[in-house]
N, C-alpha and C positions, 0 to 999 in steps of 0.2 A: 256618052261614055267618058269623055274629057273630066266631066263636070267631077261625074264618080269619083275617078282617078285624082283629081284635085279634092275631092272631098274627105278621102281614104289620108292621103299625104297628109292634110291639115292634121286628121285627127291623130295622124300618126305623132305629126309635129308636136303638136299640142302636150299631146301624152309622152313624150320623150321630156319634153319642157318639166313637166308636171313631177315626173320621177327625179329629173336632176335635184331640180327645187326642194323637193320632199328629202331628198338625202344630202342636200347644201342644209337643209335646215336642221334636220336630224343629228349630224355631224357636229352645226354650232350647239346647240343644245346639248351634245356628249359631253363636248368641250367644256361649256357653260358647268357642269356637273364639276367634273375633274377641277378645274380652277375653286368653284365654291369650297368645295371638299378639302383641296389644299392652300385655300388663305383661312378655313373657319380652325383657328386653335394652334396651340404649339406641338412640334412636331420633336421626339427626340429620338436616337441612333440606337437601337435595340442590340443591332448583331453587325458588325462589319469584319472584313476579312478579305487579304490579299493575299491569291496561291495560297487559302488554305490555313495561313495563317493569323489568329486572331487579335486584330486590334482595337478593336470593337472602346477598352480605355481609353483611350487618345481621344475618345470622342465624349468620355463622361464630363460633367457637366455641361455640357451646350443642348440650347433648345432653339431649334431651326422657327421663324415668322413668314412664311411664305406672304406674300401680297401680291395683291391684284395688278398690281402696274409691275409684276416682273423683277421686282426685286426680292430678296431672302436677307433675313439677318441671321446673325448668328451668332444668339446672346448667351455670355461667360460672364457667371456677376455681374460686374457693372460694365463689361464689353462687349460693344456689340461692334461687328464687321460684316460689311455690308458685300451682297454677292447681287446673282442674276439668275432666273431659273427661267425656263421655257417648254409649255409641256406640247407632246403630241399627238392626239389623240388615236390620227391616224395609224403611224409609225408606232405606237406606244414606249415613246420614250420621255425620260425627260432630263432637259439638259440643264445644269449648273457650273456657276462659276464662281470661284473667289480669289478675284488676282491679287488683293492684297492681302488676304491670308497665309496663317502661318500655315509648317507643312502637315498637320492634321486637314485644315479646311481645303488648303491645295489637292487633297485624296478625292475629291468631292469634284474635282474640274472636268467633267467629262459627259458625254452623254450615257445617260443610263435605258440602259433596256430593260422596262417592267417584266418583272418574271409571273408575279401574283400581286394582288393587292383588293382591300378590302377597306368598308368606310374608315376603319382607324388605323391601316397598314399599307404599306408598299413595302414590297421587295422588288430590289432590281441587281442588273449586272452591269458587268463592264469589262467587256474581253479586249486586250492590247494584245503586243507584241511579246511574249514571254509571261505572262500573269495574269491572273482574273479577279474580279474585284467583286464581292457580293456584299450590299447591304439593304437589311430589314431597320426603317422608318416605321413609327408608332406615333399615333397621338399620343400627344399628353392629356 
């Protein structure tokens, strides 16, 4: 009866193991997706808006370079200003930074919560204290 009882547990083991595994791997493979997606091509600011109010200009000419190691540019002519992005597949967020950007790029320092998004689009939020922030990204 022992034997069973240890035989049952193994498999159980086993198959616990197997599931983790399966959705450890599923998971990087999401991920995998989401980064590819947003390092292949330039990405520019479609629609932006704080409380409602649109300033979606402030953002015309710049086109965002996401890359794999976690950095973003953010090229104007011949300026580029370099930030931080970090996505999460889980949480579906994704968070940027640009500390030495002017205050258009500084609008962009926050964690964003995906609202929608599709192979050439994201839209996301960003609820503070007093204000809301929605912006729609497009490939270029």
């Amino acid at each position: 009866m022992k034997n069973i009882q240890r035989y049952f547990l193994m498999i159980f083991f086993i198959g616990s193991f197997s599931c983790e595994k399966a959705k450890e791997i599923a998971n990087q493979q999401a991920e995998d997706i989401v980064i590819t997606l947003m390092t292949s091509g330039r990405w520019v600011v479609d629609q932006f808006s704080v409380s409602g109010t649109d300033v979606k200009t402030e953002f015309d000419g710049y086109e965002f370079q996401f890359l794999k190691d976690g950095t973003v540019d953010a090229i104007k002519g011949t300026t580029t200003v370099k930030g931080t992005w970090k996505a999460n597949q889980t949480l579906m967020t994704i968070e940027s930074s640009f500390i030495s950007g002017n205050d258009t790029l500084k609008k962009l320092n926050y964690t964003w919560f995906i609202t929608k998004s599709g192979l050439t689009f994201v839209e996301a939020k960003v609820i503070q204290t007093g204000y809301t922030s929605n912006m729609r990204l497009v490939k270029k």
